[in-house]
C-alpha positions as YAML, in Angstrom:
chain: A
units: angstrom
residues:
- id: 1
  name: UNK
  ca: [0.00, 0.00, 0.00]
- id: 2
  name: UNK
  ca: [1.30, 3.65, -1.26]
- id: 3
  name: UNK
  ca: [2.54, 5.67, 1.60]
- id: 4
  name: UNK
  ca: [0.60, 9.63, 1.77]
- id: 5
  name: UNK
  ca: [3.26, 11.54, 0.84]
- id: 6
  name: UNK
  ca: [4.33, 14.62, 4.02]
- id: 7
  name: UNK
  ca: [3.92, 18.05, 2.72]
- id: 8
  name: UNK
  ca: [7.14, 20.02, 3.15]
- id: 9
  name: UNK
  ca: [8.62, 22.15, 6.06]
- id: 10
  name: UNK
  ca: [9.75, 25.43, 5.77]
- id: 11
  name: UNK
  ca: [13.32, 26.38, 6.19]
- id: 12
  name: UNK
  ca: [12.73, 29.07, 7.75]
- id: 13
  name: UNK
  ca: [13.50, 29.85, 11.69]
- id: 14
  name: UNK
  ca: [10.83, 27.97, 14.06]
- id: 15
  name: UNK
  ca: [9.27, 28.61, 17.81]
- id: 16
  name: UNK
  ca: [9.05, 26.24, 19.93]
- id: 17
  name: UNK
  ca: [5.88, 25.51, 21.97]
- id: 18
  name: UNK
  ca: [6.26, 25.84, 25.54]
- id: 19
  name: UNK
  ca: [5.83, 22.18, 25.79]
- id: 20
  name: UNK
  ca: [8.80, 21.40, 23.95]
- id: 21
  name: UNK
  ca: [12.05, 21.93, 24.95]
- id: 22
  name: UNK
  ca: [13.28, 22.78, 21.71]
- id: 23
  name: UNK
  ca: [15.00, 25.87, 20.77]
- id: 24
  name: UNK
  ca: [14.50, 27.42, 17.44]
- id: 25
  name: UNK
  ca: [17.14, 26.94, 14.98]
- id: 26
  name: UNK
  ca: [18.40, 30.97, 13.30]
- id: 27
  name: UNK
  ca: [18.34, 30.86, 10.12]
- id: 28
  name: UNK
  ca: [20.80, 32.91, 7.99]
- id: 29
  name: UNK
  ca: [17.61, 35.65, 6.32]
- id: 30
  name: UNK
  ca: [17.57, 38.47, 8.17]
- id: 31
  name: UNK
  ca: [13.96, 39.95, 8.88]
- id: 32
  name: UNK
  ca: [11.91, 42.57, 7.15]
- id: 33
  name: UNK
  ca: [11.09, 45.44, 8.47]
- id: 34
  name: UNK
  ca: [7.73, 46.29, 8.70]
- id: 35
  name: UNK
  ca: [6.04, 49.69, 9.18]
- id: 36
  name: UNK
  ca: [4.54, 49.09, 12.18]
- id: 37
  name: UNK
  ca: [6.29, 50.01, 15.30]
- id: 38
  name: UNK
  ca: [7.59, 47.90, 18.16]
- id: 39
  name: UNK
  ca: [5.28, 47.61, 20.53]
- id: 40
  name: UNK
  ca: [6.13, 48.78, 24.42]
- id: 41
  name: UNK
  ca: [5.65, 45.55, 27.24]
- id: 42
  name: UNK
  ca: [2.24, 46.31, 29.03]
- id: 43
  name: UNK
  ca: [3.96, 48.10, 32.30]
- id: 44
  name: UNK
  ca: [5.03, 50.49, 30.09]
- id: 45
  name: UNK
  ca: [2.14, 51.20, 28.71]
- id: 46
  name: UNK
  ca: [0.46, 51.82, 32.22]
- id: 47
  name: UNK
  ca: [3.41, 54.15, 33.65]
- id: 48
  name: UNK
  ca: [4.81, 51.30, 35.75]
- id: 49
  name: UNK
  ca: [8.38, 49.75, 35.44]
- id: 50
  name: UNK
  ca: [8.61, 46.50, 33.04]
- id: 51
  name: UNK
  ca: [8.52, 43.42, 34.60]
- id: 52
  name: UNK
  ca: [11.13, 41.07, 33.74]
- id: 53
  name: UNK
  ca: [10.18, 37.77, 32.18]
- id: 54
  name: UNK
  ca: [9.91, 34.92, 34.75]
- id: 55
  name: UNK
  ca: [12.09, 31.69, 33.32]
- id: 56
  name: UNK
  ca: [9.05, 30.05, 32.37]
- id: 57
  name: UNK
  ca: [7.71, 32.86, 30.52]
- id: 58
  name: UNK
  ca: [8.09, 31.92, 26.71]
- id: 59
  name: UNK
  ca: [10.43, 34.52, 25.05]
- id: 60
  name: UNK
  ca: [9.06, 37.61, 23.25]
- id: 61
  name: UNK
  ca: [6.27, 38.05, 25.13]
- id: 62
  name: UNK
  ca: [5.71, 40.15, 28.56]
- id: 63
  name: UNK
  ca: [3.39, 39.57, 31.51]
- id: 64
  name: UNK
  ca: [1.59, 42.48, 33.50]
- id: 65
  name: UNK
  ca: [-0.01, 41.56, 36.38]
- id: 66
  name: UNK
  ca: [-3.19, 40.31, 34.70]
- id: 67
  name: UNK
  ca: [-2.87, 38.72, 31.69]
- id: 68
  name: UNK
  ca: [-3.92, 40.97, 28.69]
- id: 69
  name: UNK
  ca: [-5.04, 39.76, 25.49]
- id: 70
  name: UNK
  ca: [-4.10, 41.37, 22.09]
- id: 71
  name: UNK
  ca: [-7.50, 43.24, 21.74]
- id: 72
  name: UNK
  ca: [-6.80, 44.75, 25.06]
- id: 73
  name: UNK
  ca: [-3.59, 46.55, 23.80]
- id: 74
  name: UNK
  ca: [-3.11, 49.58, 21.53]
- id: 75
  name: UNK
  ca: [-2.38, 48.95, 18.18]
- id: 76
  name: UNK
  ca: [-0.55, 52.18, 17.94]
- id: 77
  name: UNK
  ca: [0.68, 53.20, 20.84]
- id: 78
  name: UNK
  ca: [2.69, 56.69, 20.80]
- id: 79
  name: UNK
  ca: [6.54, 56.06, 21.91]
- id: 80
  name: UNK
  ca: [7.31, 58.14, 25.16]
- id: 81
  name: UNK
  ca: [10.33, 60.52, 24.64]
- id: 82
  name: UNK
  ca: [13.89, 59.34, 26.05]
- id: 83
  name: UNK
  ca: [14.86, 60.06, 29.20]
- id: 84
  name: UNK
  ca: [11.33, 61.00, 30.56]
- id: 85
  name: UNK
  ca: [9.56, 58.00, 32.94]
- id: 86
  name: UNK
  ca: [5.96, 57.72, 32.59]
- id: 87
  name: UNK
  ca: [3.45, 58.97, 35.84]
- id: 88
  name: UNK
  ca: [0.35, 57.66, 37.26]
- id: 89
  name: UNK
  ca: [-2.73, 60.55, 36.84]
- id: 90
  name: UNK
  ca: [-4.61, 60.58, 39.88]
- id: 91
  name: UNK
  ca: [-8.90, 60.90, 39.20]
- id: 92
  name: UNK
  ca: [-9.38, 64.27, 38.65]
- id: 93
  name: UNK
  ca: [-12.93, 64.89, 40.95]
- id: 94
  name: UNK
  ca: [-16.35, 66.01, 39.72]
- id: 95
  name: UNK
  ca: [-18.05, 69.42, 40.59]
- id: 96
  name: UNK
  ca: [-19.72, 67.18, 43.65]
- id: 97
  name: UNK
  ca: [-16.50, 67.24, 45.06]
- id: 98
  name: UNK
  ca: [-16.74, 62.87, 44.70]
- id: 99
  name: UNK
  ca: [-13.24, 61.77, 43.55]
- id: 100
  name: UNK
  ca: [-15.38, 58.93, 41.63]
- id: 101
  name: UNK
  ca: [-17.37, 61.20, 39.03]
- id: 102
  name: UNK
  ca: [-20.89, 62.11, 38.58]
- id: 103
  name: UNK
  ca: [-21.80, 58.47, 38.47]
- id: 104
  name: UNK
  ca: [-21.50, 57.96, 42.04]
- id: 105
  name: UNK
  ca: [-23.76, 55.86, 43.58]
- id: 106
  name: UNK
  ca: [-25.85, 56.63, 46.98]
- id: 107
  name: UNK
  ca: [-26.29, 53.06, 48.42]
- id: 108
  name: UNK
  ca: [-30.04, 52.58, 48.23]
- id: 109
  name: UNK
  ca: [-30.24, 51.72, 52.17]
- id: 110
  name: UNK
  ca: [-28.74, 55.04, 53.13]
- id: 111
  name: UNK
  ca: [-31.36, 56.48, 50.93]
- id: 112
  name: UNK
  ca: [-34.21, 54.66, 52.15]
- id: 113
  name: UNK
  ca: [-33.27, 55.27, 55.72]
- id: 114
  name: UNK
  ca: [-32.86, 59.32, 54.82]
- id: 115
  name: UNK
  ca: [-36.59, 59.35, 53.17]
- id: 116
  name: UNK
  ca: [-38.16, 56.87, 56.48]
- id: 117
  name: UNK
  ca: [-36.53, 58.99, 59.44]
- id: 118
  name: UNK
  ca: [-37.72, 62.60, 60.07]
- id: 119
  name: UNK
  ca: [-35.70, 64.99, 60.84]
- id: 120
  name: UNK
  ca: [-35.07, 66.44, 64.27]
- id: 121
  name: UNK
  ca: [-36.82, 70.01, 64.07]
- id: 122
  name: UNK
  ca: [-39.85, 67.63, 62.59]
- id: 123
  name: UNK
  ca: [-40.10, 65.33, 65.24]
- id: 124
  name: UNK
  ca: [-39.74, 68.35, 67.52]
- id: 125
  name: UNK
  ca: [-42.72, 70.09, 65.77]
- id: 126
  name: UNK
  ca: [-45.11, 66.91, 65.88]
- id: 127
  name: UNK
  ca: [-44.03, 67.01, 69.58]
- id: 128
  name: UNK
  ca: [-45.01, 70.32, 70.17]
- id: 129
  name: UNK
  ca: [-48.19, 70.00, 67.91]
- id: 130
  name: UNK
  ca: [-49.41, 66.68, 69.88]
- id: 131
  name: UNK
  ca: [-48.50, 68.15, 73.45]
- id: 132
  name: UNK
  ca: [-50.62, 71.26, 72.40]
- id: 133
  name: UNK
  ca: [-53.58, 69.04, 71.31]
- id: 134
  name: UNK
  ca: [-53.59, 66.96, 74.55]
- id: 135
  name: UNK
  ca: [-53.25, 70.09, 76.86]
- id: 136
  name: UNK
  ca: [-56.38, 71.83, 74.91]
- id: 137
  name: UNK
  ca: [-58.16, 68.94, 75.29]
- id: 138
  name: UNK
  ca: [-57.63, 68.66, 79.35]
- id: 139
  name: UNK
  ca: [-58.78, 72.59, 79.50]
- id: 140
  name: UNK
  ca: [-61.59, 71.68, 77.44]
- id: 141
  name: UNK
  ca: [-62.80, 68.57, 79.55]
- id: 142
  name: UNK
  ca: [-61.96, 70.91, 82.71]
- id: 143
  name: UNK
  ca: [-64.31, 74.16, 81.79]
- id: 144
  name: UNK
  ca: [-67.22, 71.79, 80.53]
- id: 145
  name: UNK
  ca: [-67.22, 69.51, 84.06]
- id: 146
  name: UNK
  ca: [-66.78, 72.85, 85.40]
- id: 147
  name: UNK
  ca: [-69.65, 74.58, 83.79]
- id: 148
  name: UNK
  ca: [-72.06, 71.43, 84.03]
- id: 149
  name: UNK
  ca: [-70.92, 71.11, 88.09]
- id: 150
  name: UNK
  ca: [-74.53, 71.70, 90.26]
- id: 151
  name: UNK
  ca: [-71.66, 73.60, 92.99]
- id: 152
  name: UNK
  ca: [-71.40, 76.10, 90.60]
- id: 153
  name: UNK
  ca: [-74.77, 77.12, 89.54]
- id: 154
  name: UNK
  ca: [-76.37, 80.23, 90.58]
- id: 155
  name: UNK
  ca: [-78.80, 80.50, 93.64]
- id: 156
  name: UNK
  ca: [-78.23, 83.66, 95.27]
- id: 157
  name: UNK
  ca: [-78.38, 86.94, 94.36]
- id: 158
  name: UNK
  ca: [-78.13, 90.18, 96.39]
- id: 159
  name: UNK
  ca: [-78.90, 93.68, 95.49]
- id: 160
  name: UNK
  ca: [-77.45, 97.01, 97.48]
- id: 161
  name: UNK
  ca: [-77.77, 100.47, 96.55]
- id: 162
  name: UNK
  ca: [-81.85, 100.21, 95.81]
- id: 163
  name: UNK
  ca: [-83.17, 104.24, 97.26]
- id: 164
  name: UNK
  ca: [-86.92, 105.13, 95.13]
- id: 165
  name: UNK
  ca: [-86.04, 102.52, 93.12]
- id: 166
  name: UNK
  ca: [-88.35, 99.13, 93.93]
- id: 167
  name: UNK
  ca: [-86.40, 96.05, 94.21]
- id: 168
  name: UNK
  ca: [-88.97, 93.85, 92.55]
- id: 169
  name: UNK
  ca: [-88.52, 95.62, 89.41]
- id: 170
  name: UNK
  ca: [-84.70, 94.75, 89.74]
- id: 171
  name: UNK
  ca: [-84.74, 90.94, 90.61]
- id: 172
  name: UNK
  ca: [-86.99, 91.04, 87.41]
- id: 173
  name: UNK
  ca: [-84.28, 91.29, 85.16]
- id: 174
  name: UNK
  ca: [-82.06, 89.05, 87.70]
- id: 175
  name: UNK
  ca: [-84.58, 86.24, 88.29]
- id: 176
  name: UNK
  ca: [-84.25, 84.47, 85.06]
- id: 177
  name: UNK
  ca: [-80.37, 84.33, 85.53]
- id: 178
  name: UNK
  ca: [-81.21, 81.29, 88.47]
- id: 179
  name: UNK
  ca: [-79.61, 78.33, 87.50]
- id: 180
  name: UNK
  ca: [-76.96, 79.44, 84.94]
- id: 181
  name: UNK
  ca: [-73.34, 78.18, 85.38]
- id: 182
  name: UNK
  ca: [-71.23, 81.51, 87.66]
- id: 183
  name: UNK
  ca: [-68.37, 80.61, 85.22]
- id: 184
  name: UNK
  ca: [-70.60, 81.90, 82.01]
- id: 185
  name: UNK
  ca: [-72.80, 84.98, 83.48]
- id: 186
  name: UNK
  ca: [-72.93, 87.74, 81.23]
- id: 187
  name: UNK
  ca: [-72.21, 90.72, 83.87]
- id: 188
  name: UNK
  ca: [-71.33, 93.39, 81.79]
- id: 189
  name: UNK
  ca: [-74.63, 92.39, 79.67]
- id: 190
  name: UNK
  ca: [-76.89, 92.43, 83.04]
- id: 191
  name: UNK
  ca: [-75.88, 95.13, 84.23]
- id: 192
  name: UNK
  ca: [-76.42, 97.16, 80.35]
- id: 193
  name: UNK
  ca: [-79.91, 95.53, 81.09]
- id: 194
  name: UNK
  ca: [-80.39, 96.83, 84.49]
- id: 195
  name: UNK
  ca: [-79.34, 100.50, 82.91]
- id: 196
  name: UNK
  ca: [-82.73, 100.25, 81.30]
- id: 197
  name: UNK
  ca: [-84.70, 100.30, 84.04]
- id: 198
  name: UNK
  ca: [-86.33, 103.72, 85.00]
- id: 199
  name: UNK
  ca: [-84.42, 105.28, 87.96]
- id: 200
  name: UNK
  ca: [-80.90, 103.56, 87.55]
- id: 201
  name: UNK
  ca: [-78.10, 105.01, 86.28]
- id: 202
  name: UNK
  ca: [-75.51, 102.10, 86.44]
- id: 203
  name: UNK
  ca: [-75.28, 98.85, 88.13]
- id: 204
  name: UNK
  ca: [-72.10, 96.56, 88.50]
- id: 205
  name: UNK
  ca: [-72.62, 93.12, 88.43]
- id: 206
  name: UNK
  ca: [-70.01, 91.15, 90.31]
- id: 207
  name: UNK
  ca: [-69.30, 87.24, 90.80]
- id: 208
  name: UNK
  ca: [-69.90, 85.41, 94.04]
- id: 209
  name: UNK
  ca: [-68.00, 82.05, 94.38]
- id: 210
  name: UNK
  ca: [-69.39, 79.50, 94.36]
- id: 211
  name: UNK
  ca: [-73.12, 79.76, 93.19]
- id: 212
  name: UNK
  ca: [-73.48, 83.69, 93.82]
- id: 213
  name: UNK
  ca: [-74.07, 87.28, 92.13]
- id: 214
  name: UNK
  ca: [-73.68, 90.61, 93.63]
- id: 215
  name: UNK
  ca: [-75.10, 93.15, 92.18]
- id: 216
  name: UNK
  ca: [-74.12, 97.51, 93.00]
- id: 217
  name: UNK
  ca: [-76.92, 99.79, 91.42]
- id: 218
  name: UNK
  ca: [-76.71, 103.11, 91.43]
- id: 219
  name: UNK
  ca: [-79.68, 105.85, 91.15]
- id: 220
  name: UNK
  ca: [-80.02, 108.72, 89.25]
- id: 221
  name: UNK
  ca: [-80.81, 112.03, 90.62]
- id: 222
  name: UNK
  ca: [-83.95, 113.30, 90.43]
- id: 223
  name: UNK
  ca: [-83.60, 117.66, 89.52]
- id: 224
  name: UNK
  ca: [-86.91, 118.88, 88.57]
- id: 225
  name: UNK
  ca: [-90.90, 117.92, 88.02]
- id: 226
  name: UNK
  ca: [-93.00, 118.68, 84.69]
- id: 227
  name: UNK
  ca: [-96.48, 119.46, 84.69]
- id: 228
  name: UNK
  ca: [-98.21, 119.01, 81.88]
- id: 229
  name: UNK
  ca: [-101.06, 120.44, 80.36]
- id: 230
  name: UNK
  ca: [-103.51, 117.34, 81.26]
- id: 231
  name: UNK
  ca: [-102.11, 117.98, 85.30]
- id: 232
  name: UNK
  ca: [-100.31, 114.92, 85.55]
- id: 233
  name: UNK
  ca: [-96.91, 115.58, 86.65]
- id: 234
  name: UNK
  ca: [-93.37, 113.54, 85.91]
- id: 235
  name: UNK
  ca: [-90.11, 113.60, 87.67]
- id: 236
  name: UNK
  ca: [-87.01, 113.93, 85.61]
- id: 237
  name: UNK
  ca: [-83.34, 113.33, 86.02]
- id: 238
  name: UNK
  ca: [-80.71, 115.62, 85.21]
- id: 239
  name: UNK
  ca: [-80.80, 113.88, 81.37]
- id: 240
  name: UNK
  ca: [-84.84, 114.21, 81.10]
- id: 241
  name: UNK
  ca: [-85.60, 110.74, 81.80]
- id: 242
  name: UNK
  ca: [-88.51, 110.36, 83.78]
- id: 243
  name: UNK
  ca: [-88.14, 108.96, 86.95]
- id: 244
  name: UNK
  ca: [-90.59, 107.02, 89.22]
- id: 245
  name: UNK
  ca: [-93.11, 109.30, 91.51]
- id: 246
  name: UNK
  ca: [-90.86, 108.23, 94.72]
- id: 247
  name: UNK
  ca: [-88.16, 109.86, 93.78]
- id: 248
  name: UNK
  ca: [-89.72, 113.51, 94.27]
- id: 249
  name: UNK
  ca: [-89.76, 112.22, 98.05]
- id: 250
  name: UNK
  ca: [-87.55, 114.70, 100.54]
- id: 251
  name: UNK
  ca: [-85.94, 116.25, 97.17]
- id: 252
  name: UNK
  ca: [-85.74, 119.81, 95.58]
- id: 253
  name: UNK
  ca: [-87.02, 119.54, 92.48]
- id: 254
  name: UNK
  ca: [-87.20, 122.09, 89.78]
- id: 255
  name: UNK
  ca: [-90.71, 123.17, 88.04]
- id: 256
  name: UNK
  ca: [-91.23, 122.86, 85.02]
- id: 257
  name: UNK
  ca: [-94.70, 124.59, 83.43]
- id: 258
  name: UNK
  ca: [-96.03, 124.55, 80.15]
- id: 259
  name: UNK
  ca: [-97.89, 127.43, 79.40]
- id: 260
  name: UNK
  ca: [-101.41, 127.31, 78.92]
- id: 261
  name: UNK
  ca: [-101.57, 129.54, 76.11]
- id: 262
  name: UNK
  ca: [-99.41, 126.66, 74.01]
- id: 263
  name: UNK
  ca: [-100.17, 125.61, 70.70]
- id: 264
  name: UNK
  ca: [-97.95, 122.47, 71.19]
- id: 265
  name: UNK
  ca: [-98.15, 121.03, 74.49]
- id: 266
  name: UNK
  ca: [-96.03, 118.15, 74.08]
- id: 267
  name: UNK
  ca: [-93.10, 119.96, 71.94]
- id: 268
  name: UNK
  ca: [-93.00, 122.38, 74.74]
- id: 269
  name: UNK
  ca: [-92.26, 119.94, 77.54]
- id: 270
  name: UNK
  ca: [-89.99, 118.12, 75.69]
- id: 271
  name: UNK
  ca: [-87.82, 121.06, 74.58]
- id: 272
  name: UNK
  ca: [-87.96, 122.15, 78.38]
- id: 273
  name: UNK
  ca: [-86.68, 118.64, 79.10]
- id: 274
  name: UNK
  ca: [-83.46, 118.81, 76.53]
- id: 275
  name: UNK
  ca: [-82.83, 122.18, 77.98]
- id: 276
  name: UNK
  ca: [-82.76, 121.20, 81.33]
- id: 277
  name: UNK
  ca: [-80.64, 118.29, 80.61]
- id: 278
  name: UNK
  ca: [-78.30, 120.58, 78.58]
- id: 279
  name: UNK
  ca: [-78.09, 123.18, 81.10]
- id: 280
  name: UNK
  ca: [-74.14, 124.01, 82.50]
- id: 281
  name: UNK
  ca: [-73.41, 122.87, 85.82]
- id: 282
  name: UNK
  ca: [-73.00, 126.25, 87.23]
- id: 283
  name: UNK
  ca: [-76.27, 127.70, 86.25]
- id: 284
  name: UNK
  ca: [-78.69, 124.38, 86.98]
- id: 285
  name: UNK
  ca: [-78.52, 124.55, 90.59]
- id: 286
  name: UNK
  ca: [-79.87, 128.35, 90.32]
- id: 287
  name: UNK
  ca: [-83.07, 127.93, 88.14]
- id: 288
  name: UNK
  ca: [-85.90, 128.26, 90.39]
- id: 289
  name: UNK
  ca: [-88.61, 127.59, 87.48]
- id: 290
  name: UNK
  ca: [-88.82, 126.85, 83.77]
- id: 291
  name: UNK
  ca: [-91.92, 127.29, 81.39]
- id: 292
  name: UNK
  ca: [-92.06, 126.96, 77.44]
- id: 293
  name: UNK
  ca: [-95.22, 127.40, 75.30]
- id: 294
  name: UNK
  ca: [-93.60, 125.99, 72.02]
- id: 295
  name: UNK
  ca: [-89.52, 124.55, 71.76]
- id: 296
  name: UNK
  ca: [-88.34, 127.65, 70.39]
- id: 297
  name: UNK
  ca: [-89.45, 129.73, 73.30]
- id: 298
  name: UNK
  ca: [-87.99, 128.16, 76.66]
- id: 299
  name: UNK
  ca: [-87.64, 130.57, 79.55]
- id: 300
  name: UNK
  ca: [-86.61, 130.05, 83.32]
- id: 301
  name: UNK
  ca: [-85.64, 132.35, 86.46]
- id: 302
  name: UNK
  ca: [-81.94, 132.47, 88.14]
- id: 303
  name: UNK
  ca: [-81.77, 132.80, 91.91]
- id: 304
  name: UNK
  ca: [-78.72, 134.69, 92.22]
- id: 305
  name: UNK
  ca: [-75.82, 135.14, 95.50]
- id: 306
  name: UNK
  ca: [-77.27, 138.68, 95.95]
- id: 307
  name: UNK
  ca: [-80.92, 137.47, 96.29]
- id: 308
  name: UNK
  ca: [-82.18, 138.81, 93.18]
- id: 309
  name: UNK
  ca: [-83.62, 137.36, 90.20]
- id: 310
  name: UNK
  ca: [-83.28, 137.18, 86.43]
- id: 311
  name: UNK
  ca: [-84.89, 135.92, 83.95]
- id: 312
  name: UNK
  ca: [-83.48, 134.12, 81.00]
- id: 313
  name: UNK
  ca: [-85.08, 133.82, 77.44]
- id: 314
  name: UNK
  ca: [-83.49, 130.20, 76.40]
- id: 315
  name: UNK
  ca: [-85.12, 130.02, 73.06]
- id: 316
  name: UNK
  ca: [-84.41, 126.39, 71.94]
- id: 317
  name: UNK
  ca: [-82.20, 123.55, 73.05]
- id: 318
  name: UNK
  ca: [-79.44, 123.92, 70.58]
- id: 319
  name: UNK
  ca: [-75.81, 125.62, 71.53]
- id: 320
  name: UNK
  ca: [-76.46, 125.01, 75.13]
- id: 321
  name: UNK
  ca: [-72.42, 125.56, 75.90]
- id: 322
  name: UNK
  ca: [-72.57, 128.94, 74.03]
- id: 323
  name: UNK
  ca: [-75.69, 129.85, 75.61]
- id: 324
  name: UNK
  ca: [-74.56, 129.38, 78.94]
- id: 325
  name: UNK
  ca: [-71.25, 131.54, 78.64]
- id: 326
  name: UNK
  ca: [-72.81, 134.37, 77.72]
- id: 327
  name: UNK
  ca: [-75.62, 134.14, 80.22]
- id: 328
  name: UNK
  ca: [-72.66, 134.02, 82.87]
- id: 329
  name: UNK
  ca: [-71.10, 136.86, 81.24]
- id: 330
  name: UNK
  ca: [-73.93, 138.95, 81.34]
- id: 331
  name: UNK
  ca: [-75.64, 137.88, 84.79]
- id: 332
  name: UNK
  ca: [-73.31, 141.47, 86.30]
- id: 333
  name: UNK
  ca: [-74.46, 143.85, 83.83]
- id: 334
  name: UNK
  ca: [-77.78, 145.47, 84.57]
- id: 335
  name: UNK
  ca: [-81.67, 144.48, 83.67]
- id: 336
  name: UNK
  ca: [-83.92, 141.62, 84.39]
- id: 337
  name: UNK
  ca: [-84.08, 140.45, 81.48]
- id: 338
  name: UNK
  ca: [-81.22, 138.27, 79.23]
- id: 339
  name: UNK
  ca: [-81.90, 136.52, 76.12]
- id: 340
  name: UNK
  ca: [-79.40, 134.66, 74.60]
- id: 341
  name: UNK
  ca: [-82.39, 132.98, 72.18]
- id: 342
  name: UNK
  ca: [-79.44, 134.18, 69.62]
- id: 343
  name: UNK
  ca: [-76.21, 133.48, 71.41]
- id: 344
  name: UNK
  ca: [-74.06, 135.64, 69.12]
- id: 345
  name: UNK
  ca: [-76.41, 138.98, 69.52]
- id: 346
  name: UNK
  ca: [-77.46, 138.75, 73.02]
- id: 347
  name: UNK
  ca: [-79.55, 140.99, 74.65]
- id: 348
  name: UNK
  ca: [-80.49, 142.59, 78.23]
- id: 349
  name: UNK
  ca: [-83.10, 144.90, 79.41]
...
């Protein structure tokens, strides 16, 4: 049988596997030069110092310290200049001051446990919120056992100050207070109610603990009496309210006529009761008597320190201040007679 014939070997130089112990024979050609350059050993490459080849490293080829495949590698690396060693760049860090870039990664936990935890001045404020809550709470539970508690309902109530003034028509207005809670009487609203009632000037309503209510009422003073035209007379106060009929009782009390000549009965007594309740302090306590037979036509009589009289012509209620200077300017000069009806063109006789 024909022996397969052995293709031929080439003459040139051969490598040696690894395996084989073998050393490649030189041959006598001399190489080619290619254009592409030399390539630098892998440390070089890097900026480190070249490694030399262990003894079982095959020849021509350098080891970094991880193996590096061909792809891995430059094919054109640039030659560094003689005499000049390669150095090692530091990262250069991001704007975020992070020396590993803007792709730095928060570890998700850290995250989680930054969104799940409140922050101090939070927890401080729910704190604050909740104890605020709780405490308004108490108060409220406090006031409404407080207001609801039988100790502290009303059953007593006392009255001072009471002259002409009948008592029964101030526990009136008091009476239907009985029962409410002391903690929510009205007493600046009772005693604007007990204001309204003929012959009281003020009252002062005042808490007595427990189930209490004082009460200070004061009366107003009665100055003069009108008669009118029908014979009835009232009794006024010094703001011509009408007062009850007791308070005339042991007082001096100023008359006050309409005349029976008057067209207007009921204008004249109430102009005579504006005057007299616009009248200066130092000439009221001198009129002896006032009559009017219509409000433009008021008149009364001055007692004065020498024993004489005068009588004034008043004319109507308005510019009582006025009015009242000039009468006191013109009480010394001589006559009976003053009318200040026109306050700016007075006249005496």
């Amino acid at each position: 049988m024909a022996r397969r014939p052995t293709p031929p070997r080439p003459t040139g130089s051969r490598r040696s596997s690894p395996q084989s112990g073998r050393v490649p024979q030189q041959s006598g050609r001399v190489p080619q030069q290619s254009g592409r350059a030399p390539q630098r050993p892998l440390e070089a490459q890097q900026g480190q110092e070249p490694r030399e080849a262990a003894p079982s490293d095959p020849p021509g080829r350098s080891y970094g310290r991880s193996p590096v495949t061909a792809v891995d590698a430059p094919r054109n690396p640039r030659p560094a200049p003689r005499g000049t060693r390669p150095e090692l760049r530091e990262p250069r860090p991001d704007a975020s001051g992070s020396p590993d870039g803007p792709d730095n990664v928060v570890p998700a936990a850290h995250r989680f446990r930054a969104l799940v935890a409140g922050r101090p001045w939070r927890r401080r404020r729910r704190a604050i919120i909740a104890g605020a809550v709780v405490v308004t709470l108490l108060l409220i539970g406090v006031l409404s056992a407080a207001i609801w508690l039988p100790a502290l309902r009303l059953q007593q109530i006392s009255v001072t100050g009471l002259g002409y003034v009948e008592e029964q028509a101030v526990r009136s207005h008091l009476d239907p207070r009985l029962g409410d809670s002391v903690l929510l009487l009205p007493t600046d609203a009772i005693g604007e109610g007990l204001a309204t009632v003929p012959g009281i000037e003020s009252a002062q309503v005042e808490r007595r603990w427990p189930d209490g209510m004082h009460v200070t009422v004061v009366e107003s003073e009665p100055v003069g009496h009108l008669t009118r035209d029908d014979g009835t007379v009232a009794v006024l106060d010094a703001a011509g309210e009408e007062l009850p009929a007791a308070a005339a009782e042991g007082a001096t009390l100023i008359p006050l006529r309409v005349g029976t000549t008057s067209q207007d009965p009921d204008g004249a007594a109430e102009a005579m009761t504006e005057v007299l309740a616009e009248l200066p302090d130092p000439i009221r306590p001198a009129v002896q008597d006032m009559t009017a037979t219509s409000p433009s036509d008021v008149t009364f009589t001055l007692a004065l320190e020498d024993g004489s009289t005068k009588s004034v012509v008043w004319g109507d209620a308005r510019d009582a201040e006025l009015k009242g200077d000039v009468v006191q300017a013109l009480i010394p000069q001589p006559g009976s007679v003053i009318d200040v009806s026109s306050p700016v063109a007075p006249v005496t006789r």
